[in-house]
Backbone bond lengths (Angstrom), bond angles and torsions (degrees), N, CA, C in turn:
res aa  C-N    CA-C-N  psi(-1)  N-CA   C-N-CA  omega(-1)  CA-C   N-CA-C  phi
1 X - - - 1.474 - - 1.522 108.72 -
2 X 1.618 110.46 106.01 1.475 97.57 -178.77 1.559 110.59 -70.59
3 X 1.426 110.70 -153.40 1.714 121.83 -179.16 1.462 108.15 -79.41
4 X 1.527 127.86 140.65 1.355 121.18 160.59 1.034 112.04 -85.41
5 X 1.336 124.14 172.24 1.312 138.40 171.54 1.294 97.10 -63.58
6 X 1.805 124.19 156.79 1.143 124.38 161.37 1.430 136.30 66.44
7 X 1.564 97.06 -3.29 1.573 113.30 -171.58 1.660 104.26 -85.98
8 X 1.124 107.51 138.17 1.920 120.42 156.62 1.023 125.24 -68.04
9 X 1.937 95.05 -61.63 1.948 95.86 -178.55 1.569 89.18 -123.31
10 X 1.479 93.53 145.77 1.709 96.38 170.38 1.821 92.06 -119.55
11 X 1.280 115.19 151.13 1.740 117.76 164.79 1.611 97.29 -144.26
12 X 1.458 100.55 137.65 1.009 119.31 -148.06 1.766 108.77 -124.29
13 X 1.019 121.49 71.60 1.218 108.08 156.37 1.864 115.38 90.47
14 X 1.738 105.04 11.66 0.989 139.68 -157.18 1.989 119.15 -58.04
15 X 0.847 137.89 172.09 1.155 158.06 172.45 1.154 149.01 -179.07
16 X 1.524 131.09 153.09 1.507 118.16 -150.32 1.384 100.88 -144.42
17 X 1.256 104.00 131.23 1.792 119.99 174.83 1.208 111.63 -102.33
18 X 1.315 119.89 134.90 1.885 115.57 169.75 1.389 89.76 -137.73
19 X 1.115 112.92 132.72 1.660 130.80 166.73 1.928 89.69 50.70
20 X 1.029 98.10 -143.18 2.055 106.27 176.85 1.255 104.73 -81.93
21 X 1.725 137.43 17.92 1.463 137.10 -168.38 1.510 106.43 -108.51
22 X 1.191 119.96 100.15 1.416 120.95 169.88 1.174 118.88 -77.83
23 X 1.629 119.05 92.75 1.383 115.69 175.30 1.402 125.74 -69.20
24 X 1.235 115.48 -61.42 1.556 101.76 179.51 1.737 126.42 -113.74
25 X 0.890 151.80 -150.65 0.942 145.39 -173.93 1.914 110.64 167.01
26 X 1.188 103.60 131.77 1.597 120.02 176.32 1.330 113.37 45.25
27 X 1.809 103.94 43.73 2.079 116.63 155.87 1.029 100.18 -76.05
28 X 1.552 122.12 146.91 1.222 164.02 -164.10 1.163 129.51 -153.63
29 X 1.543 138.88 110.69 1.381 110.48 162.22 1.652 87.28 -169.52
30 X 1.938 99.82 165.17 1.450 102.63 167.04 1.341 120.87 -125.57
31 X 0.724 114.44 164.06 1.973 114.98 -163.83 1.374 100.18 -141.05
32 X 1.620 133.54 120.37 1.250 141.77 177.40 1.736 98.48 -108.07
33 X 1.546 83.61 177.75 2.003 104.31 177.91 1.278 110.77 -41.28
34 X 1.148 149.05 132.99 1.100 141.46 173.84 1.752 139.40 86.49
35 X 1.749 83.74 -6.82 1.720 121.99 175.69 1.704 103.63 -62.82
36 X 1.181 121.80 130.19 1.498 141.74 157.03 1.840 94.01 -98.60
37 X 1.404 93.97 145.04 1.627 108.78 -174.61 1.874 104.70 -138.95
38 X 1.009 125.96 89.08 1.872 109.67 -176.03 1.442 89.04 -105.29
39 X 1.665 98.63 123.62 1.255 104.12 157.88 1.664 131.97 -99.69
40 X 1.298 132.99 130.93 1.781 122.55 -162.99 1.358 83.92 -143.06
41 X 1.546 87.68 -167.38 1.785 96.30 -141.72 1.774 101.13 151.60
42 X 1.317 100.36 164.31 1.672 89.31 177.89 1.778 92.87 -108.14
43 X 1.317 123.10 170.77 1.224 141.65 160.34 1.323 100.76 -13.65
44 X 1.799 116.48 150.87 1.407 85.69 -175.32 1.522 163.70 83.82
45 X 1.122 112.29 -28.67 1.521 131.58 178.80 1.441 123.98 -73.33
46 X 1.648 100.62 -31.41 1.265 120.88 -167.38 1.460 133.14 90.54
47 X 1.719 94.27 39.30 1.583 105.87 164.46 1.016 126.35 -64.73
48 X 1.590 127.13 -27.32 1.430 110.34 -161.00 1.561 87.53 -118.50
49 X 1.424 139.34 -4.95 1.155 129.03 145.93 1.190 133.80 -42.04
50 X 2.077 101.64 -39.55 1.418 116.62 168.54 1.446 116.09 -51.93
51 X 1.353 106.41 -53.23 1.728 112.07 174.29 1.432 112.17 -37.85
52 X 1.256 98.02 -76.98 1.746 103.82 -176.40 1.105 116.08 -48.34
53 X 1.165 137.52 -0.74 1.955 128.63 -178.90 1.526 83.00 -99.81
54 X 1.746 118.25 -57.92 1.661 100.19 -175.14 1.581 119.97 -59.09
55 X 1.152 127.90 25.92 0.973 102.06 -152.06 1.862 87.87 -146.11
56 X 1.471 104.39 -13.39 1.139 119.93 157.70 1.634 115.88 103.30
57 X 0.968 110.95 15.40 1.494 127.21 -156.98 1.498 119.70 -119.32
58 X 1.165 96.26 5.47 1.736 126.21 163.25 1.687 114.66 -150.18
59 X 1.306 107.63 148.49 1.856 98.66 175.91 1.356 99.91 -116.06
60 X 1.563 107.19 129.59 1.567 104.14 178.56 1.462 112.34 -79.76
61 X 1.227 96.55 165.77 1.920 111.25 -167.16 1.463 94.93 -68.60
62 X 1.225 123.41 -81.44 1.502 102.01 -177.15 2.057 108.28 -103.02
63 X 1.476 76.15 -166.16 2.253 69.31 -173.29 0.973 133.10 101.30
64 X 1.155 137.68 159.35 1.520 126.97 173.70 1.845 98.04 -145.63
65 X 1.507 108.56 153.46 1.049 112.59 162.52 1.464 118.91 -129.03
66 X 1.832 122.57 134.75 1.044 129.70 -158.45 1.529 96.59 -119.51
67 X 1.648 94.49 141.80 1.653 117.64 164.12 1.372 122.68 -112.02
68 X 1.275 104.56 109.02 1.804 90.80 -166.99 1.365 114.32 70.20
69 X 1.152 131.69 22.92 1.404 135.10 175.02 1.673 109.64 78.04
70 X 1.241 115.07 14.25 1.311 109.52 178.71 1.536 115.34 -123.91
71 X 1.301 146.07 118.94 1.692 125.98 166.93 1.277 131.76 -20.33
72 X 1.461 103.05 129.06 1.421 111.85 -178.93 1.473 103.76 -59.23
73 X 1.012 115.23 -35.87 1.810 129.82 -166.09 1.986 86.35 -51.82
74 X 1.278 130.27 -75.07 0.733 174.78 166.16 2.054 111.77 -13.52
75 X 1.418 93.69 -29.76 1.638 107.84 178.26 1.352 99.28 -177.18
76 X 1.562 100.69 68.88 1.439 114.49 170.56 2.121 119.17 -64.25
77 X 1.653 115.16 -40.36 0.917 104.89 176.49 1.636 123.61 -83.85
78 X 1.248 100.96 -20.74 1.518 102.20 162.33 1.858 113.31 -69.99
79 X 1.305 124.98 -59.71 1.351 104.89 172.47 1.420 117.90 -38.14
80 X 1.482 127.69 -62.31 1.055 143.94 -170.76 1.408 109.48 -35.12
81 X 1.385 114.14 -57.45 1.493 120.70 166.30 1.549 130.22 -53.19
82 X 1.336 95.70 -30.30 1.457 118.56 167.95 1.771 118.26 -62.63
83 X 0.940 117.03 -22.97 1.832 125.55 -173.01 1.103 110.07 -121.52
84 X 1.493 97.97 157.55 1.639 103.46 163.24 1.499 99.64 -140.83
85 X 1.718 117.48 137.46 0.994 130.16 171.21 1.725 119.29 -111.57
86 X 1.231 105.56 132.56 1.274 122.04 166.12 1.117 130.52 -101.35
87 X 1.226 137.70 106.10 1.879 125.09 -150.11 1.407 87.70 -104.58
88 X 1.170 117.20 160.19 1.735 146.46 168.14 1.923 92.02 -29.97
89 X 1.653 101.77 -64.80 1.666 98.70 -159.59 2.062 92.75 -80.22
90 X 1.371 110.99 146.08 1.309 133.21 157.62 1.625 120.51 -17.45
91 X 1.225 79.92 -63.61 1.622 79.14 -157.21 1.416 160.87 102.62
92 X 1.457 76.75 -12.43 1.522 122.04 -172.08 1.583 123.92 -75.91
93 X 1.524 127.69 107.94 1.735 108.66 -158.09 1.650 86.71 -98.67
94 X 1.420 104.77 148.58 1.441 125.47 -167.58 1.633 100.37 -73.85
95 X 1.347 124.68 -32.22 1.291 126.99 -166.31 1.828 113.61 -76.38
96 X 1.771 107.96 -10.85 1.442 87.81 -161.36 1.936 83.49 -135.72
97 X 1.243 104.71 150.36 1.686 110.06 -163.50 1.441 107.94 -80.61
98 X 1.356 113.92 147.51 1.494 125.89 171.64 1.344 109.60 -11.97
99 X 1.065 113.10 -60.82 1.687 112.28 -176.94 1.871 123.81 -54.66
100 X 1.586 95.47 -37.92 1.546 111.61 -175.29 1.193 103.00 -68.92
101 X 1.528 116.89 -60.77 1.895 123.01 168.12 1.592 121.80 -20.12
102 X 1.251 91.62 -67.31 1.761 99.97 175.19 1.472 130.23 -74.03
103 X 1.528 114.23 -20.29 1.737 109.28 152.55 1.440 120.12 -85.23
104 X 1.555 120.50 10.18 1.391 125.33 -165.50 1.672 93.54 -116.23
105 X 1.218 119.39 -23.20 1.615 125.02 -170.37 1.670 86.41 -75.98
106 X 1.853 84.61 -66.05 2.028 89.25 -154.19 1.914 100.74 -59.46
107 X 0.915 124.55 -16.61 1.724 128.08 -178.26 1.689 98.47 -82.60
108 X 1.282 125.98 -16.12 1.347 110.16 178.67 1.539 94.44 -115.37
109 X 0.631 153.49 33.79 1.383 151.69 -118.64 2.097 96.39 -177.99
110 X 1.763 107.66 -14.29 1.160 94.51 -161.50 1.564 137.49 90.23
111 X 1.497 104.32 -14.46 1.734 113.14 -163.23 1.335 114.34 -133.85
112 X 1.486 119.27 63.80 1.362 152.25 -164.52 1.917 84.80 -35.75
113 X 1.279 140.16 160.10 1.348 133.25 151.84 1.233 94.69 -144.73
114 X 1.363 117.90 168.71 1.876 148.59 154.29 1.403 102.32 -57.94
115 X 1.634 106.07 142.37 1.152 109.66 154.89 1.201 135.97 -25.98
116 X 1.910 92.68 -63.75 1.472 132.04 176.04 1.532 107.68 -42.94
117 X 1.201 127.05 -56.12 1.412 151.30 -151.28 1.207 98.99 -75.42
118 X 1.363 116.50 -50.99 2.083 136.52 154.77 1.464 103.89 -31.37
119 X 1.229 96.70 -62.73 1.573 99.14 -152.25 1.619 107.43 -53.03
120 X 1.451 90.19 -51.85 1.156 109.65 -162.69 1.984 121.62 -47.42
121 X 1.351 78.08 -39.16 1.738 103.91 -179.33 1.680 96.31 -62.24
122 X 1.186 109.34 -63.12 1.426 109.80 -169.81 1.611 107.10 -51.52
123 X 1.272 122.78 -47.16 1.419 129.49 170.75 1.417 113.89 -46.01
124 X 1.318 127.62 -46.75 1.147 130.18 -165.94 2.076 106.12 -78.36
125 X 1.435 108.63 -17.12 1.336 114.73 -160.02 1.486 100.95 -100.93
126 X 1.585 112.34 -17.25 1.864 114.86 172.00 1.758 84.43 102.69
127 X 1.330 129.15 52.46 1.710 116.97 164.76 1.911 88.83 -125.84
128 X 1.848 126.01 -3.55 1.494 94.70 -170.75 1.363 133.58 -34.89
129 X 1.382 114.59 -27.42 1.611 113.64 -171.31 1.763 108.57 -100.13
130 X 1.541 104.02 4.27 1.481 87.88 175.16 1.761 105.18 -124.44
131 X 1.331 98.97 27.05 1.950 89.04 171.21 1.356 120.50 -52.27
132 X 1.430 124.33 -27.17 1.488 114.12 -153.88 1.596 97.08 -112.27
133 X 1.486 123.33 12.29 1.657 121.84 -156.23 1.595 91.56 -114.50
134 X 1.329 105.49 134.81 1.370 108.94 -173.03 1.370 134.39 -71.93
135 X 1.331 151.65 141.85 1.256 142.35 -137.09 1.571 98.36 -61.72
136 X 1.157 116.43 -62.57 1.479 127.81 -176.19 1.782 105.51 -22.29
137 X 1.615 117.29 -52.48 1.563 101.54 -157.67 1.790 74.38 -96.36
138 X 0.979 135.09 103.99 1.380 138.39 156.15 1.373 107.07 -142.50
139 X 1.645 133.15 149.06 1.068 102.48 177.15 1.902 105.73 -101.42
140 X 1.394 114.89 173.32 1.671 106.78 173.37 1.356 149.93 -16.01
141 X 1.986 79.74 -45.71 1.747 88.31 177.02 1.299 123.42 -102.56
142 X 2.118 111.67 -4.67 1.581 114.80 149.04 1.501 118.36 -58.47
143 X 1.626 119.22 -44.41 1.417 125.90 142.73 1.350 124.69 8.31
144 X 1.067 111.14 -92.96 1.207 130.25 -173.32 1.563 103.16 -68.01
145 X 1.164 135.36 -48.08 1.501 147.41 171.75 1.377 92.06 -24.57
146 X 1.334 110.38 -76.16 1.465 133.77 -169.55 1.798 117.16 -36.43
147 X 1.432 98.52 -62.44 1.791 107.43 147.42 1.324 126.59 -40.99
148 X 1.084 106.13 -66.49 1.617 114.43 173.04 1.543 116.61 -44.30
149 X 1.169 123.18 -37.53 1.707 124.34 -166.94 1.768 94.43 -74.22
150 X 1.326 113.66 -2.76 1.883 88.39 166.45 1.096 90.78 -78.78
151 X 1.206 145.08 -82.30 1.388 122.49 174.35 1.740 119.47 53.84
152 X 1.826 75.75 -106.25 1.360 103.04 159.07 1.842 124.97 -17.90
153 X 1.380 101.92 -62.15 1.235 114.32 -164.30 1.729 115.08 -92.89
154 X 1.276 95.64 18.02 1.750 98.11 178.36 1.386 123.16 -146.66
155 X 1.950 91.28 56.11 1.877 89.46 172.19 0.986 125.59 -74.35
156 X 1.734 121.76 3.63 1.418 113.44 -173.17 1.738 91.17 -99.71
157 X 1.205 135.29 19.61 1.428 105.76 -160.99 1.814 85.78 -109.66
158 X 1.168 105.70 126.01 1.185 110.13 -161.95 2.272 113.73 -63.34
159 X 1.363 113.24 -41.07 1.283 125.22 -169.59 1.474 105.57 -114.22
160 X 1.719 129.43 124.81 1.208 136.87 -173.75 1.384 98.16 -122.04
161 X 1.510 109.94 125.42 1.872 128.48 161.31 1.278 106.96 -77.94
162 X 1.323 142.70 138.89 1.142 121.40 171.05 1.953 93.74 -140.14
163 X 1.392 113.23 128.29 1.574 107.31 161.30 1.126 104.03 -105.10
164 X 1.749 113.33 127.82 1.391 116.36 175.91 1.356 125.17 33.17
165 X 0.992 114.66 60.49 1.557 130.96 -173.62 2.046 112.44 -68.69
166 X 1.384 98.29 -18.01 1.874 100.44 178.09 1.049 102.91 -94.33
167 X 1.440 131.04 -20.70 1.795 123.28 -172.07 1.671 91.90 -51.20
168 X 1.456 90.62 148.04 1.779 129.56 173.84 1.419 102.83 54.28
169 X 1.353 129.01 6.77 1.501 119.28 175.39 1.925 114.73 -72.49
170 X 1.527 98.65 145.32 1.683 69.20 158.63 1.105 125.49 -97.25
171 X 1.691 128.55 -140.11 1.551 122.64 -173.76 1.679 115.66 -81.44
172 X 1.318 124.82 -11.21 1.353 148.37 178.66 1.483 106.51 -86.47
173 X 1.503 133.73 -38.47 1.269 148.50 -162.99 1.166 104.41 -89.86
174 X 1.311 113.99 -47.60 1.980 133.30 167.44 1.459 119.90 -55.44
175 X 1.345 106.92 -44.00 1.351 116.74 -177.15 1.338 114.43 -82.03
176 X 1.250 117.62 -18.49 2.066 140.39 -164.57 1.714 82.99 -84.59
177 X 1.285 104.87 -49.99 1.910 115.23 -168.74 1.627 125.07 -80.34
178 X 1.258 96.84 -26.09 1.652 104.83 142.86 1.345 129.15 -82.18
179 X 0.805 141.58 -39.79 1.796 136.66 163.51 1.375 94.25 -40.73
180 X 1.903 124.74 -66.12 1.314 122.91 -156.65 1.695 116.00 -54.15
181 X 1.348 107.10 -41.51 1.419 111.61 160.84 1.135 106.48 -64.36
182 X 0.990 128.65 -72.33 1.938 108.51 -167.36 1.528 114.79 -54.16
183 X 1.184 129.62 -44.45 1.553 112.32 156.68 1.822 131.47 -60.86
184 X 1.439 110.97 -22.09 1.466 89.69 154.92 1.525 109.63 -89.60
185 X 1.245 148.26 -26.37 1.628 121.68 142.66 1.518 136.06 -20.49
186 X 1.097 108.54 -45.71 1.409 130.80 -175.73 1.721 107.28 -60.37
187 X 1.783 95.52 -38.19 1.568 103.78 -169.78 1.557 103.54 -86.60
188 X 1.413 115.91 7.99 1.835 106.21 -161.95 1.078 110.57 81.97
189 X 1.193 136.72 23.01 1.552 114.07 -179.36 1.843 86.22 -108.34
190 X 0.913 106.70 -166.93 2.066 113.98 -154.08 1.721 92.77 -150.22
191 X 1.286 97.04 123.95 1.998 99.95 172.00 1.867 96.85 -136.32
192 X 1.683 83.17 148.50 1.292 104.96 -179.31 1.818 94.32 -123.31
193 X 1.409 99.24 136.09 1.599 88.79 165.24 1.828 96.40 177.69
194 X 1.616 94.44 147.31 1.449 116.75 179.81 1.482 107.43 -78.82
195 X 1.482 120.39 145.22 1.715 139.80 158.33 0.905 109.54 -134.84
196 X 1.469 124.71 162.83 1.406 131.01 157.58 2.251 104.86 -116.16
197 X 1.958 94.17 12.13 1.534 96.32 175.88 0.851 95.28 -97.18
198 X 1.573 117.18 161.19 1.634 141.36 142.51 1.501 113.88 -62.71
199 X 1.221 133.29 56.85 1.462 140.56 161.93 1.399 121.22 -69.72
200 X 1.739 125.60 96.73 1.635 90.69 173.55 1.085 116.44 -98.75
201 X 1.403 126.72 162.35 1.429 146.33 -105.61 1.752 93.50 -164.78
202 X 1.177 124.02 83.18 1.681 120.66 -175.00 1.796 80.50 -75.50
203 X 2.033 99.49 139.36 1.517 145.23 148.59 1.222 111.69 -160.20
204 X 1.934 92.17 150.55 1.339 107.96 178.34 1.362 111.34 -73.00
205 X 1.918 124.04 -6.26 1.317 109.92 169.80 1.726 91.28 -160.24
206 X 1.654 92.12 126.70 1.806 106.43 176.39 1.451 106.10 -123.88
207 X 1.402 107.74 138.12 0.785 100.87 173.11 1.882 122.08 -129.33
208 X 1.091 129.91 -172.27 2.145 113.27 174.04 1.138 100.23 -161.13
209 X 1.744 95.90 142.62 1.444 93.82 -157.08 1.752 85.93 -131.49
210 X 1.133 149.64 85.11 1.411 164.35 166.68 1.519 89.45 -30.72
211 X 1.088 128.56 103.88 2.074 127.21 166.19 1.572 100.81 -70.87
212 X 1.147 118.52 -22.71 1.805 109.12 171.10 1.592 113.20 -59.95
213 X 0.985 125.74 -41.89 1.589 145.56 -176.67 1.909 101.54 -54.82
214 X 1.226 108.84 -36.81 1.734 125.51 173.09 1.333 117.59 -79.12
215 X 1.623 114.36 -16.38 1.419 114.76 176.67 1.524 136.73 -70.65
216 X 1.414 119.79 112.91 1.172 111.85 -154.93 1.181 136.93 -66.66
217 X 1.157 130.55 167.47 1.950 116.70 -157.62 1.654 85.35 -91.88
């Protein structure tokens, strides 16, 4: 399958090894500017394995995956700069406060920010009164808040990974995190990401790709 026109991510024909377990076999798909991607599957299947190969952090057994029509293999620090991943776990170190977390993510992460620029994110996500309180007394779903506010801070990054990005939110936190996706949609940027919620998610193009459906006979 060569490159399409207009495409971001192309995956090509893909597959995934874990230990001697061949989960999937001959995924495919392309996702342009403005592309919604939900990937499901039951427990297991190799959703968030899927993540990690796009995301470059595993190499699948066979397949290739293209950025801009070119291998990730190929312009690893430019893709890299290109995404942002959110894994299932937080991330979050208990020793340094909401505020420290999120200039320590986006600074390793490549994406130096302002205090101000911090703050602000955290304000906008429902943490104003807990910037300075250390990860430890937070509860799960400030946690995750805390993760979530890069978010916030990365409309230029064109492609978002997301694992289960609504776990521990409440219905205000969920709804704050759908707008944010649909406005970086809005801008062209393209997200892929696993739930096990019923969230809808306005794009001009969604698509679902079940990784059980890839499992080999």
């Amino acid at each position: 399958m060569g490159p399409l026109p207009h495409s971001m991510l192309e995956v090509d024909q893909l597959a995934c090894l874990r230990g001697d377990a061949l989960l999937f076999r001959g995924l495919s798909f392309c996702l342009a500017g403005g592309g919604l991607l939900h990937v499901a599957g039951r427990n297991g299947a190799g959703k968030t394995s899927l993540l990690r190969l796009l995301c470059g952090l595993m190499l699948p057994e066979e397949g290739e995956i293209r950025w801009h029509g070119k291998s990730i293999r190929a312009q690893r620090e430019e893709y890299h700069g290109a995404l942002l991943f959110l894994g299932h776990a937080n991330a979050v170190k208990d020793e340094f406060s909401a505020l420290e977390n999120l200039r320590v993510a986006c600074a390793l992460a490549g994406r130096a920010v302002s205090e101000a620029q911090a703050l602000a994110a955290l304000d906008a996500i429902g943490l104003a009164h807990r910037v300075e309180l250390d990860a430890r007394h937070l509860s799960q779903g400030q946690r995750r808040r805390v993760a979530l506010a890069r978010l916030l801070l990365a409309e230029t990054v064109p492609l978002w990974i997301l694992d289960e990005p609504f776990t521990a939110l409440d219905v205000p936190a969920v709804g704050l995190l759908a707008r944010t996706i649909e406005a970086h949609l809005a801008r062209g940027g393209a997200v892929i990401y696993t739930t096990h919620q019923d969230v809808p998610i306005a794009s001009k193009s969604v698509q679902r790709i079940d990784v059980g459906e890839f499992a080999p006979c």
